[in-house]
N, C-alpha and C positions, 0 to 999 in steps of 0.2 A: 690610674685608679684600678683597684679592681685586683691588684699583681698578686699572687699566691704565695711571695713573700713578704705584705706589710699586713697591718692591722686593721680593721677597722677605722682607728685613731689616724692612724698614718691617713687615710683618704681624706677622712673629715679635714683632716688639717691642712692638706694639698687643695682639697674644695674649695675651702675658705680663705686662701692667701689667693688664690685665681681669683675668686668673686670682690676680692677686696682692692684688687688691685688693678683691675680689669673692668673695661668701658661697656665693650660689648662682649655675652657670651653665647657661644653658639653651641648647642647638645645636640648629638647626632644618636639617633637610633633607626634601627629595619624592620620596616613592614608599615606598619600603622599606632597609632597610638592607644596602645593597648592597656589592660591592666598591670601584664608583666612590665611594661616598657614606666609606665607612671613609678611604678615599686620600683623601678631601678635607680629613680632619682629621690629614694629612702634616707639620701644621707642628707638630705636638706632638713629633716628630721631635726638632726643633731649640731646644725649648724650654730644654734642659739648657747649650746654648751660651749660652741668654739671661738664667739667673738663675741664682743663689747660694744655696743654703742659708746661707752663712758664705765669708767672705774666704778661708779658709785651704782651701776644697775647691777639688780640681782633677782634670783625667783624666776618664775618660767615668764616667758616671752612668746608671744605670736606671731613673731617677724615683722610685722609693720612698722615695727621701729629701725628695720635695717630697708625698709624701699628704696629712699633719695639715698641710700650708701652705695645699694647693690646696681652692678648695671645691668643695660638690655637685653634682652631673654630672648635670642632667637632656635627654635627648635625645628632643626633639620630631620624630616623622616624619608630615609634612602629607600628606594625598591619598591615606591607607594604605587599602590594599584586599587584604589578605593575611589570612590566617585564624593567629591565631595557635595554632600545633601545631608539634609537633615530627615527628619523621620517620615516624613510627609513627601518628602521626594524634591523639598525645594533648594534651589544651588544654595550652600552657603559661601562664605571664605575662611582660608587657612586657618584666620584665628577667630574665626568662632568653630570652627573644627575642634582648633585647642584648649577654647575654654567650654565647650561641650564634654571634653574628654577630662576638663580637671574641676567638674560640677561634685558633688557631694552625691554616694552613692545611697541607696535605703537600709537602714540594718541597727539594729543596735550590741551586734555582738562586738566580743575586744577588734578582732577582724576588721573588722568594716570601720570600727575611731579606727585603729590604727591607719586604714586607706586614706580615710575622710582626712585625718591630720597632715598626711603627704598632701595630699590636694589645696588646704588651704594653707602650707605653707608655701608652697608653694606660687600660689596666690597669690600672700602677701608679702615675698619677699621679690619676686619680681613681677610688679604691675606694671610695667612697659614688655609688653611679650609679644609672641605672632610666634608661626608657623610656617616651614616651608620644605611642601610637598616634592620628591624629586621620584620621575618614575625610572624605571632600572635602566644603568644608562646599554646594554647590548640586551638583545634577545639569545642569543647562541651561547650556549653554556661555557663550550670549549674557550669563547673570547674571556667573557668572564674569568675563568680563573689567571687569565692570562692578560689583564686589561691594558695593566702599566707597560707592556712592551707594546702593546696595540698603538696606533695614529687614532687622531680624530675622525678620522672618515665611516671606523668604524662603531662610531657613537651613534646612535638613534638621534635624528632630528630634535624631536619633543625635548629626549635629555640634553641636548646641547643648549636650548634655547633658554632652558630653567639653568643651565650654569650659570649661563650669561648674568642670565640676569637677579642667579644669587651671589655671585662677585659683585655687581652694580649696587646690590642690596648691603652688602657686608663694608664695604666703600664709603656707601654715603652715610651709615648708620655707626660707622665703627670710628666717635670722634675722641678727642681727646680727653683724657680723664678728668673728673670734676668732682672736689668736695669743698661742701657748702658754697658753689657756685662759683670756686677760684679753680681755673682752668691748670693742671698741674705741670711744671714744665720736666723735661727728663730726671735730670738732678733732684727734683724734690720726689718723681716717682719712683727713683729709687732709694732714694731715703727711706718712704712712705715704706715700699718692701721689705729694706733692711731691716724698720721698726718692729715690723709684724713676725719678718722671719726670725728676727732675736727672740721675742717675744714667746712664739712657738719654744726655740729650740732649749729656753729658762724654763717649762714646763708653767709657762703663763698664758693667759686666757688675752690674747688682743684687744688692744681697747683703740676703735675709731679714733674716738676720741683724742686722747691721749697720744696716739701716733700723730694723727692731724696736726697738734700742738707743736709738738716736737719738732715736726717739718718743716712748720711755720717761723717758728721762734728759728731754726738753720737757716729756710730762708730769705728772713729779716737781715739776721747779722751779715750775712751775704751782702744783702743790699745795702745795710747800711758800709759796711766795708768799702764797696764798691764809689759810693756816696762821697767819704771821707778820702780816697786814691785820687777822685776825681778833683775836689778842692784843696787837696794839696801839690797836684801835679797843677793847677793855675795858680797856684799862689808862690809856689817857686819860680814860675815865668814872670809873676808878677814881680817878685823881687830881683830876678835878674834882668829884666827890662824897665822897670819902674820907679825902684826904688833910690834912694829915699821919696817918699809923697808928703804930701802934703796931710796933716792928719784928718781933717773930713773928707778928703776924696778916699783916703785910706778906710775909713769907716763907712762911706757909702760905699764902696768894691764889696766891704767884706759883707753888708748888710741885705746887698742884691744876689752875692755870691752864695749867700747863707739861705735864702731865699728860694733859689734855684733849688738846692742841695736836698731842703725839707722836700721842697713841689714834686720834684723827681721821685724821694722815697714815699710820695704820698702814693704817686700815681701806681709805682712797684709792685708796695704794702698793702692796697686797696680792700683786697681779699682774704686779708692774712688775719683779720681779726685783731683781739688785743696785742698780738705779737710787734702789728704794725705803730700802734700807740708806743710801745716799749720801744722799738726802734727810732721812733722818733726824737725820745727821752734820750736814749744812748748817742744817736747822732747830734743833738743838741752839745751834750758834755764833749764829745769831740772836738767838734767844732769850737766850741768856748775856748777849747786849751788852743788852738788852732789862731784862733783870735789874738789871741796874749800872744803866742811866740812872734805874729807879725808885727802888732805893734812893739814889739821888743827889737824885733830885727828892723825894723823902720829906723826907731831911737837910735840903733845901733851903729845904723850906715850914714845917719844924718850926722851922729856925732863924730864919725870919723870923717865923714868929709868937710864938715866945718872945721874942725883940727890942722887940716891939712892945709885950707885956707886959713887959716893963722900961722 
């Protein structure tokens, strides 16, 4: 972000495929959190220009509609040397440090909406937030410009201990991605990305929604795929070990086997919303045809072996 070769657009649209596809996100600025440092994160502004809850929303937006999209907000300030207190001098914590710094300023000139608008979008696109203060990790200038070849030895206690235990922090808080509550596995997370990165690059507005969909309905047919390999790869063992049966046991195997096949894509499909319905519907017609060619190959082997015995 930020290159002296892209656009504006160009960031907004990198901002917004990170936030959308991304669990946890961590923003790093130096010194404290300042005015200049809140104004840098102005492209949150134009986020609502760059994605979609749903095809069918339109008109300006306050962000509160993208919260349970977007994820966790943690904001790293390097090189901090401020005491954290409040005006009265009493300790507070990081994140009411943070949401001190993203309170609504007084004014009513364009200036100051314009600030106020960064702040409460801020706000409301990530309500899961916090703050975390890191003081400069050398004293001696010379190490400074020279850190990455430095050892740890020459890190300042204080700042090794806040590494520690901002790694411990980014670990336990950095879980797997989740929309509408179905945890996403790699394969759909990259679906999810390719949705959005095509989306961009057709000179289209992303839509949540609609990607989710898409992902979903991918995959269902997955599973239901998978579903239909499964009882077909036993129902060939069955006919190579089995066969000819008898035709109720034959219809009890396939009735339990059939059984099986739905429970598994229920348990799969759980989260996938109406996708999982659909697949249901589809795995059903599979399995019907499924049905028919056993009892057809049952018929088939019975009538050749009674042949034979005649």
């Amino acid at each position: 972000l930020g290159s002296l070769d892209a656009s504006t657009q160009h960031d907004c649209s990198i901002f917004a495929l990170a936030l959308l596809v991304s669990s946890f996100f961590i923003y790093n600025s130096v010194g404290s959190i300042s005015e200049s440092a809140v104004e840098n994160l102005s492209l949150v502004v134009n986020l609502t220009k760059f994605i979609r809850v749903s095809e069918a929303d339109g008109g300006e937006e306050d962000g509160s509609q993208f919260a349970s999209h977007f994820p966790k907000f943690l904001w790293v300030v390097r090189d901090f040397s401020l005491l954290l207190v409040d005006e009265k001098g009493r300790d507070i914590s990081s994140k009411e440090y943070l949401d001190t710094a993203l309170r609504e300023i007084k004014g009513f000139s364009d200036k100051v909406v314009g600030k106020n608008r960064i702040r409460s979008m801020i706000r409301a696109f990530f309500q899961d937030r916090d703050c975390f203060p890191l003081v400069r990790p050398v004293e001696d200038e010379s190490l400074l410009q020279d850190l990455c070849n430095q050892g740890e030895e020459v890190l300042r206690p204080e700042f090794a201990v806040q590494m520690k235990a901002l790694r411990a922090r980014v670990f336990s808080s950095a879980n797997p991605k989740l929309i509408h509550g179905a945890q996403l596995s790699g394969p759909m997370l990259f679906s999810l990305a390719e949705s959005y990165v095509g989306a961009v690059n057709d000179g289209q507005v992303p839509s949540i929604k609609d990607a989710w969909s898409s992902v979903c309905e991918t995959e269902c047919r997955k599973q239901v795929e998978a579903r239909v390999k499964a009882f077909r790869a036993a129902a060939d063992l069955l006919f190579e070990t089995e066969f000819p049966m008898d035709g109720a046991a034959l219809a009890e195997w396939q009735q339990a086997a059939e059984e099986a096949a739905h429970a598994a894509l229920a348990a799969a499909t759980a989260s996938l919303g109406d996708a999982g319905a659909a697949g249901s519907k589809e795995l059903g017609v599979a399995l019907a045809g499924l049905r028919a060619w056993l009892v057809k190959e049952n018929d088939r082997v019975a009538s050749e072996k009674a042949a034979a015995l005649l």
